[in-house]
C-alpha positions in Angstrom: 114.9 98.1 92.4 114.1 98.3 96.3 113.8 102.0 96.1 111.3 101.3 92.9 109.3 99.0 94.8 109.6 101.0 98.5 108.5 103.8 96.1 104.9 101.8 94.3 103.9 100.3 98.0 104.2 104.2 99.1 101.7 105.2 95.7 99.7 102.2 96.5 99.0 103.4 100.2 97.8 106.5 98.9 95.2 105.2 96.7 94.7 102.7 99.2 94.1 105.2 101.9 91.6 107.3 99.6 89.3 103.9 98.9 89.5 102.9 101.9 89.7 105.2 104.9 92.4 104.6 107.8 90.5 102.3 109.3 89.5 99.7 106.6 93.1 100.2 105.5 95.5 96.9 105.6 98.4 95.8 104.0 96.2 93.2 102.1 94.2 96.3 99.9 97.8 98.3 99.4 99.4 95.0 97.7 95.6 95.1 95.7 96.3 98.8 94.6 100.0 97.5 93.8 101.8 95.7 91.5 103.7 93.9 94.6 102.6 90.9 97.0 101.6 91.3 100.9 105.1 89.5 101.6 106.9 92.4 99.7 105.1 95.2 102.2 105.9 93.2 105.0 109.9 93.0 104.0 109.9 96.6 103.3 107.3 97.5 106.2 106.4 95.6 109.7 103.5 97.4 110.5 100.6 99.5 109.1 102.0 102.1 110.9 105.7 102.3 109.9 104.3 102.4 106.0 102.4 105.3 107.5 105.1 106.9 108.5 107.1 106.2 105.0 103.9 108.1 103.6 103.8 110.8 105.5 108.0 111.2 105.5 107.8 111.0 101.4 104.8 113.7 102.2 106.7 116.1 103.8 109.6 115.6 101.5 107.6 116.2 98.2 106.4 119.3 99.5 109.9 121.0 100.7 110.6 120.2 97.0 108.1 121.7 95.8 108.6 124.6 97.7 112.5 124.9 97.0 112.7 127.5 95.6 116.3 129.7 94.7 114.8 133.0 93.8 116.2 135.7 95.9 113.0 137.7 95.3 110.7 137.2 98.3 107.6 137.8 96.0 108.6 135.2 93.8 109.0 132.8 96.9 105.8 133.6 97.7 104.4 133.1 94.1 106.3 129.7 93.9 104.5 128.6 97.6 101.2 129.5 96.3 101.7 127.2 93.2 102.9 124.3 95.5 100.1 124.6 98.0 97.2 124.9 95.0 98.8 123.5 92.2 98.2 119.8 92.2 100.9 117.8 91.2 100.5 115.7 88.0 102.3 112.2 89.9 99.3 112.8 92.7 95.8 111.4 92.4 93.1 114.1 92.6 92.0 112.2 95.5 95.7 112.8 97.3 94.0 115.8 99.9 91.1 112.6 100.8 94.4 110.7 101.7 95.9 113.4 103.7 93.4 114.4 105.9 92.4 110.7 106.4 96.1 110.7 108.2 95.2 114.4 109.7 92.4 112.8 111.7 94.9 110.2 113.2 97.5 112.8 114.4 96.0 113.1 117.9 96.2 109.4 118.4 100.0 108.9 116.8 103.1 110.6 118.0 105.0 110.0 114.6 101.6 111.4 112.4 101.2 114.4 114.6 105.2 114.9 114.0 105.1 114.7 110.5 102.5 117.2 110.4 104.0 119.7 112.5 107.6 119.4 110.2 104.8 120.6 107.5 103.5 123.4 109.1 106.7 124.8 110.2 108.3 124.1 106.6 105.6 126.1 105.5 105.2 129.1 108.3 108.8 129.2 107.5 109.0 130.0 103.8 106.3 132.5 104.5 107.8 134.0 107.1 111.4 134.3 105.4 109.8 135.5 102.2 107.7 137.9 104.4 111.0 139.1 106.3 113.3 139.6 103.3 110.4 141.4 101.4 110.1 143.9 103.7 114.1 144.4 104.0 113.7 144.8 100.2 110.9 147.2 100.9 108.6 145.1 98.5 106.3 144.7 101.4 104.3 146.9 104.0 106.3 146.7 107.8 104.6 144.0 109.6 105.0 140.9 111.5 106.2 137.9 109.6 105.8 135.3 112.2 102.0 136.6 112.4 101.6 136.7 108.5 102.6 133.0 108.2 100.6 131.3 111.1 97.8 133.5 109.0 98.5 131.6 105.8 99.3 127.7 107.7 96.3 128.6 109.2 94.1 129.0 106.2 95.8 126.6 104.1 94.7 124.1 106.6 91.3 125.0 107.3 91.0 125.0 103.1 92.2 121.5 102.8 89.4 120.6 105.4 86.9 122.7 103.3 87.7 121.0 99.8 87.5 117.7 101.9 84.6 117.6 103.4 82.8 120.4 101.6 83.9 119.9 97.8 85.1 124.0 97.6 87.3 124.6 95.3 90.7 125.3 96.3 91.1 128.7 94.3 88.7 130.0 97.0 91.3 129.8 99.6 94.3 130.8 97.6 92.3 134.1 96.4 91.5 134.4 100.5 95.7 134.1 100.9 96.1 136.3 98.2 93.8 138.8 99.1 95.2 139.1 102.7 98.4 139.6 101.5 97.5 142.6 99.4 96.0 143.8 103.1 98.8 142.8 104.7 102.3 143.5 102.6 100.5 145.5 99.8 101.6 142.8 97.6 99.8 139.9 95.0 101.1 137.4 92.8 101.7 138.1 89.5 98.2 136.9 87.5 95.8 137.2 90.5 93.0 138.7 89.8 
């Protein structure tokens, strides 16, 4: 039951964060967007921050799932990170990127955010950079520098979550960018991609 309810106030922030913003955000609006009381966040949670925190951590513990992935084929590694990255997940909100970059902008002013954020990025830099590495061993892929190829892709994944923020593009355009610069790159695309 306590995992249940740490688990809805977690939900609830979400939503909570997308109405709301950061800064209009309290613990007040996330027992609204919940189906628990103020009293209940404040057992689980002492401060705004440390439900933050829960966010983020269930964040980053999502996505390694997501990108778990036991094929020994680096493509298909690569293939499955795509599909994690650009393939929303059907227990998120379509407004779950508003949520995430509202916590983005915070990072330079909180220690734990900015932490969080950097466990993503290196989760991420290295699957690429694994997949990358073993591909080439496999000689699936052109020689080239894995580390390079994955701060490439981190790179543009994050600068397209900013873009389908704030500018409403579609994220397809950034996954056929990724896609296209690792046909450049390895000599390699996914499956499907046109």
């Amino acid at each position: 039951m306590e995992s249940e309810t740490t688990e809805t106030i977690i939900r609830a922030t979400g939503r909570s964060l997308c109405e709301y913003g950061y800064a209009d955000l309290t613990m007040q609006r996330i027992a609204e967007e919940s189906s628990v009381t103020t009293a209940a966040i404040h057992y689980h949670f002492d401060t705004k921050e440390e439900l933050l925190n829960a966010f983020l951590d269930d964040l980053v513990d999502r996505f390694e799932q997501q990108l778990a992935c036991e094929a020994g084929d680096p493509r298909q590694r690569l293939s499955t990170l795509l599909d994690a990255v650009f393939t929303p997940s059907k227990s998120t909100s379509d407004e779950f990127p508003v949520a995430l970059m509202e916590l983005k902008a915070q990072a330079p002013y909180h220690d734990s955010y900015r932490e969080r954020f950097i466990e993503l990025d290196e989760t991420l830099r290295a699957v690429v950079a694994d997949a990358v590495d073993d591909g080439i061993e496999a000689e699936y892929f052109e020689a080239v520098d894995p580390a390079t190829v994955a701060r490439f892709v981190s790179t543009v994944v994050n600068g397209g979550h900013l873009r389908q923020v704030a500018l409403g593009e579609d994220p397809e355009e950034t996954r056929r960018l990724i896609e296209d610069y690792l046909d450049a790159q390895l000599g390699w695309r996914p499956e499907g991609a046109a």
